[in-house]
C-alpha positions in Angstrom: 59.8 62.7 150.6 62.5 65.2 150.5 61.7 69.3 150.0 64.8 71.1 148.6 63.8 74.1 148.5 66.3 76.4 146.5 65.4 80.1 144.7 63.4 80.6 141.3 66.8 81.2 139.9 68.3 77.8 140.5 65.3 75.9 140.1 66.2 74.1 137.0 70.2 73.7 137.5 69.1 71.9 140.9 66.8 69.5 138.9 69.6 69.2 136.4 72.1 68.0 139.3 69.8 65.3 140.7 69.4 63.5 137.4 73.0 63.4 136.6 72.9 61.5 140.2 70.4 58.8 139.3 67.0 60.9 139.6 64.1 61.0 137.0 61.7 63.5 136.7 58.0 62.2 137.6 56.4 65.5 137.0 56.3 69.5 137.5 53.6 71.8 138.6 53.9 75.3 138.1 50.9 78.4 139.3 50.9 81.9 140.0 48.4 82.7 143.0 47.9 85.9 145.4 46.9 83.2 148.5 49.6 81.2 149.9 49.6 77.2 149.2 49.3 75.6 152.8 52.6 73.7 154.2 51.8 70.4 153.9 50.7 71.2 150.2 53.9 70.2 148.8 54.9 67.2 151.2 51.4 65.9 150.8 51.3 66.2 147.2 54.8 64.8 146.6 53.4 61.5 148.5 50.7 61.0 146.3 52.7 61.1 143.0 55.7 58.5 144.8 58.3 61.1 144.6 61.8 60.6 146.5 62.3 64.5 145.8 60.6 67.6 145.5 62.7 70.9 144.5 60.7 73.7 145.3 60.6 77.4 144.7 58.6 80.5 144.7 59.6 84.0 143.5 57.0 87.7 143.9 55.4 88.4 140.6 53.8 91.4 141.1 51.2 93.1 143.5 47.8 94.4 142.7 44.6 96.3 144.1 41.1 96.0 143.7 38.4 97.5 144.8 35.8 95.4 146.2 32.0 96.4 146.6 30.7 95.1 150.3 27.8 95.3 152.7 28.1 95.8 156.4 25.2 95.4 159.0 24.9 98.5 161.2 22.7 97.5 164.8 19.8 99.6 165.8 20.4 102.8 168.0 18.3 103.2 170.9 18.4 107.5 170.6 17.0 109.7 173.7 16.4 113.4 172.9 14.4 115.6 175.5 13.1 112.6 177.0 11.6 110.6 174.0 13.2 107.7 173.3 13.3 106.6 169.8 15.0 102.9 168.6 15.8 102.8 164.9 16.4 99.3 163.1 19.2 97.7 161.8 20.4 98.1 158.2 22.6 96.9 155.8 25.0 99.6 154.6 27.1 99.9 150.8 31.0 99.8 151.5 33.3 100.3 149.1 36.7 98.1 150.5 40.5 98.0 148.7 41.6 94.7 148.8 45.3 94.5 148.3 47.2 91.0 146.8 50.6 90.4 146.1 51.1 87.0 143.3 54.1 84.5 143.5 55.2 81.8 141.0 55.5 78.5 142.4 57.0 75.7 141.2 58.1 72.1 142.1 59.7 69.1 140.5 59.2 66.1 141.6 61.9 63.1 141.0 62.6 59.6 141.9 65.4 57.7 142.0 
């Protein structure tokens, strides 16, 4: 299949212009995500429905912060002071982490002549 990919904008006037040439629409999927879909996504997807084409687009939504509560393993110290040597264990330790995401809207038409 065929990937036109054309901005969020001109999504819909592209689909427009491909039926008035002969093409039917076969289906639409639309989502908003912060992780990227993979690039055979699409290609793969439009296969398995029997498209011909797939107009695609994607346009930045918005960007967001959380913070996210983690544990990190510290190794045991091996600690020399005036000639004792003392090893101390490992231990988990509380971290406190900002995790930063930034969302898109995808979408794709698929069509067939």
């Amino acid at each position: 299949p065929e990937i036109y990919p054309v901005p969020m904008e001109r999504h819909d006037e592209e689909v427009r212009r491909l039926e008035a040439s002969g093409h039917q629409v076969i289906g639409l999927a639309e989502f908003n995500t912060s992780s990227s879909p993979s690039r055979k996504h699409l290609p793969e997807q439009a296969k398995r429905v029997g498209t011909d084409i797939a107009v695609s687009s994607s346009k930045f939504d918005r960007r967001t912060q959380e913070l996210a509560n983690t544990q990190e393993w510290v190794s045991g110290e091996r600690i020399t002071v005036n000639g004792t040597t003392v090893e101390t264990e490992g231990r988990w330790v509380n971290q406190v982490e900002v995790r930063n995401y930034e969302y898109y809207n995808y979408k794709a038409t698929f069509l067939r002549r």
